[in-house]
C-alpha positions in Angstrom: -14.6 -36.5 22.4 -13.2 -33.4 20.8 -15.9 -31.4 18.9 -14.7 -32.1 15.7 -15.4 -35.2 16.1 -19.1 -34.7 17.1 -18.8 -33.5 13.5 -16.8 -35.9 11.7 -19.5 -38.7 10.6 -21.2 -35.9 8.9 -18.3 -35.7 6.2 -20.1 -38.7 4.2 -23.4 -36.9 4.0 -21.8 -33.7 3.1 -19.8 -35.9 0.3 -23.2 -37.4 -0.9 -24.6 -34.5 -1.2 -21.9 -34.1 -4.5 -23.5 -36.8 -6.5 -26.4 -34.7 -6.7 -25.1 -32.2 -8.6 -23.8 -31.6 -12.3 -21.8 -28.2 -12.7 -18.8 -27.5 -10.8 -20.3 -24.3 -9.3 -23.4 -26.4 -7.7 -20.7 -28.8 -6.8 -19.3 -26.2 -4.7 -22.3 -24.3 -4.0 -23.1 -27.7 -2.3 -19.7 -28.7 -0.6 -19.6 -24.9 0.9 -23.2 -25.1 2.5 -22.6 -28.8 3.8 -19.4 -28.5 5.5 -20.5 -25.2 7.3 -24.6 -26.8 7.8 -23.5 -30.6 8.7 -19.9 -30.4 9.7 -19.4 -27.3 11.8 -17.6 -25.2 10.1 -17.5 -21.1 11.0 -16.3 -20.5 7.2 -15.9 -22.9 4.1 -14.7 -20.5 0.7 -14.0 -23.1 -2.3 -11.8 -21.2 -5.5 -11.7 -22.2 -8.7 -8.9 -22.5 -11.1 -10.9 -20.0 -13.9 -8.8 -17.8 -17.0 -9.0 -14.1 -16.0 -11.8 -11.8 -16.8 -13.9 -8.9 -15.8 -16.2 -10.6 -13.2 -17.6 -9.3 -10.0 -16.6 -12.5 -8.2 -14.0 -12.1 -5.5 -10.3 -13.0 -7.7 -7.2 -13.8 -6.8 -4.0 -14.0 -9.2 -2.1 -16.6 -10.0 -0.7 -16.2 -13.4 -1.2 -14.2 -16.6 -3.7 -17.1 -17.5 -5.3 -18.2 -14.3 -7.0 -16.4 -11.3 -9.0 -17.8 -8.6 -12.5 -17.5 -8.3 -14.6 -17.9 -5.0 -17.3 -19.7 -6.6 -18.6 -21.5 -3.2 -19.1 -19.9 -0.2 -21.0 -20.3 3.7 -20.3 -19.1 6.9 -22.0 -19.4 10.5 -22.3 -15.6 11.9 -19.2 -14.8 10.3 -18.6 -10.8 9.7 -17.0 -10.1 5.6 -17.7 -6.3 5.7 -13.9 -5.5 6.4 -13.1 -7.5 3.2 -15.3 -4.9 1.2 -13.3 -2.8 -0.8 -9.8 -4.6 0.3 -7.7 -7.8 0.1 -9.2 -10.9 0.6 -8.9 -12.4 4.4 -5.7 -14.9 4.3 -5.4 -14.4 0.7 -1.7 -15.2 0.8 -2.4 -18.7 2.7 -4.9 -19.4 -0.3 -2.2 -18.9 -3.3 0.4 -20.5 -1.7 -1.7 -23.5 -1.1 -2.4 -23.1 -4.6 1.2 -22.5 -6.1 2.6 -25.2 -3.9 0.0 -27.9 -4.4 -0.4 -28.4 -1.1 -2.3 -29.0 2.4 -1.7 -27.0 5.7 -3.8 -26.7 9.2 -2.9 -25.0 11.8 -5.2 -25.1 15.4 -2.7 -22.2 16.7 -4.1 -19.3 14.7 -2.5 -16.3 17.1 0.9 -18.0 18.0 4.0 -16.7 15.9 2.7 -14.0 14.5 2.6 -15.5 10.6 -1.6 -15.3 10.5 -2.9 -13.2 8.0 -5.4 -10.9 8.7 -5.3 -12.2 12.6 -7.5 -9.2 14.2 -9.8 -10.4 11.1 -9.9 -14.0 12.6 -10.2 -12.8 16.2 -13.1 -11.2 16.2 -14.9 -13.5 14.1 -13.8 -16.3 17.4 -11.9 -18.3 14.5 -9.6 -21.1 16.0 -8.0 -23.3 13.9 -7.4 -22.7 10.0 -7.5 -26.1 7.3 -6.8 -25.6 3.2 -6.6 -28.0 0.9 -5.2 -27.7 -2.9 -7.6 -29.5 -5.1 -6.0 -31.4 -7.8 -6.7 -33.7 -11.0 -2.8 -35.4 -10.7 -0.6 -32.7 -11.2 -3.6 -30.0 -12.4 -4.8 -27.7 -10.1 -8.5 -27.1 -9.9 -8.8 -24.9 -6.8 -8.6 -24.9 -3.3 -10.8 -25.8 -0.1 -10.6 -23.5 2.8 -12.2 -24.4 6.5 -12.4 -21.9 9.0 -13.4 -23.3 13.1 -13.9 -21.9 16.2 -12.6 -25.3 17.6 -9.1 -26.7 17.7 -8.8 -29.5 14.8 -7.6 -33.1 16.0 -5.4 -35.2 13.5 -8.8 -37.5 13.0 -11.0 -34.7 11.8 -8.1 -33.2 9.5 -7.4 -36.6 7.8 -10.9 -37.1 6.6 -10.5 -33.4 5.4 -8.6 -34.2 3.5 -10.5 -36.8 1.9 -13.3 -34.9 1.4 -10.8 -32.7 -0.4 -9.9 -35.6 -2.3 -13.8 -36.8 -3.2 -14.5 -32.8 -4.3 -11.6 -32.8 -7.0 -13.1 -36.3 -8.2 -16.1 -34.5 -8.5 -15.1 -31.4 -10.3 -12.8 -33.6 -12.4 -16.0 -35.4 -13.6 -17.8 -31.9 -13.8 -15.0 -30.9 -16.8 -15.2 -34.0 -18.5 -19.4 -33.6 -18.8 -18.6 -30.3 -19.9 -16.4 -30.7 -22.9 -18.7 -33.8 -23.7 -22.3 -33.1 -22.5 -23.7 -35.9 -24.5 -21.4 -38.5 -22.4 -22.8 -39.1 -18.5 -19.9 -39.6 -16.3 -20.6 -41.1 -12.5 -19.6 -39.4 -9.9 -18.3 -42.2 -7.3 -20.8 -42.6 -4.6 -19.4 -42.9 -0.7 -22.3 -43.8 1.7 -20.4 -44.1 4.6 -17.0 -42.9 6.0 -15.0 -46.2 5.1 -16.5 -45.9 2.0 -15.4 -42.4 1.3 -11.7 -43.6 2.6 -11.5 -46.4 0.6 -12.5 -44.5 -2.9 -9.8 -41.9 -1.5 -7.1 -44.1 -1.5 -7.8 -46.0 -4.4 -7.9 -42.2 -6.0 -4.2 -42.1 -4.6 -3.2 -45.5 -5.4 -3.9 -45.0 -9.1 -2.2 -41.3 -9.1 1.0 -43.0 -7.8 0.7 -46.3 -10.5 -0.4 -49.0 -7.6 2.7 -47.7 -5.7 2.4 -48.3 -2.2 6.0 -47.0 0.0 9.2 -45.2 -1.7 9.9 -41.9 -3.4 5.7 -40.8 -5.0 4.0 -43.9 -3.3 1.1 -43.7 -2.0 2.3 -43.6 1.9 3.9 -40.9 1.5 1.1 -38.6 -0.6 -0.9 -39.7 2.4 1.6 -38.9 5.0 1.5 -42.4 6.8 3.4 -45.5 7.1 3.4 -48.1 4.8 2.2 -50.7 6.9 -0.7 -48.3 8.4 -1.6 -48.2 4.9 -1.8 -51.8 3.8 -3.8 -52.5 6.9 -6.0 -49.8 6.1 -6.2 -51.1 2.6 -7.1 -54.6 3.8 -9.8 -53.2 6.4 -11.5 -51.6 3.6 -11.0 -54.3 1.1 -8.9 -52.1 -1.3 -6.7 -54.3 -4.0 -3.9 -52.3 -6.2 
């Protein structure tokens, strides 16, 4: 067994641990601190989607009207004083996730010479890099980045990306209590890992209008076959 996947029946409790929360920055206060605490990450940043503004929280630009903001943050004996005073590390990784929407891993940090900030990453034993754009449909609300110092197998990096999928659900709720505190939302409880796949892919299902296979179905968001995903969707009881 690979040792992300010592880690991987952690994601739930780390998801759980969501509910528990109101505000988007104890959302990701919370999300940071369980996936480096409960999953084994070295280094978990979440950034917000915020408008710009003096603020002494580490920024990065993406329009005239939008920056990033690290709002969550943990890391396991991970050295930040050579980002004092300079760039952030793998800053261009972030805002292209973020300007293309996107999702990228990589477990071969030091082959091709394309890592950012590489001597950074070596000497803080960093192996393998996962980000994940975090998105309400088209809208972007941040992005997720995991730093290990163990390779990531495809099992581990699909139920990242779930998790990714629950934390948007969760921030989305977070802006809808904000511009109506009166009105309690629920944020969608997953108590085990089939449970958190199965709200993920319904999340999917109903961004792509109960579409399943073709052009912005489902299988392809998720990057699987069709028929792995209806026999998914019938394991975990999920109906269009």
């Amino acid at each position: 067994m690979s040792k992300d996947d010592e880690y991987l029946d952690s994601l739930p409790e780390v998801a759980l641990q969501l509910s528990a929360h109101r505000s988007a920055r104890a959302i990701v206060e919370s999300a940071a601190a369980g996936l480096v605490e409960l999953s084994g990450a070295a280094l978990a940043r979440i950034w917000l989607v915020e408008p710009p503004g003096r603020s002494r929280v580490r920024s990065l630009g993406l329009s005239p009207t939008q920056v990033l903001r690290l709002r969550g943050q943990s890391g396991r004996k991970v050295n930040l004083e050579e980002e004092q005073g300079r760039e952030v590390m793998a800053a261009s990784w972030i805002l292209k996730l973020a300007r293309d929407r996107s999702s990228f891993a990589t477990s071969r940090l030091y082959h091709g010479g394309e890592t950012p900030d590489a001597s950074w990453m070596r000497s803080n034993r960093f192996r393998a890099f996962s980000g994940h754009a975090l998105l309400d449909g088209d809208k972007l609300l941040g992005v997720l980045a995991v730093l290990t110092r163990y390779p990531l197998s495809t099992r581990f990096e699909r139920q990242l990306g779930v998790f990714a999928g629950l934390l948007s659900t969760a921030l989305r709720e977070a802006s809808e209590r904000a511009r109506q505190p009166g009105n309690p939302v629920s944020i969608p409880d997953a108590s085990t890992l089939d449970d958190a796949m199965r709200i993920y892919i319904e999340h999917v299902l109903q961004g792509c209008g109960g579409r399943i296979e073709g052009k912005g179905g489902a299988a392809e968001a998720l990057e699987i076959h069709p028929n792995t995903l209806r026999s998914r969707m019938s394991k975990l009881g999920v109906r269009r």
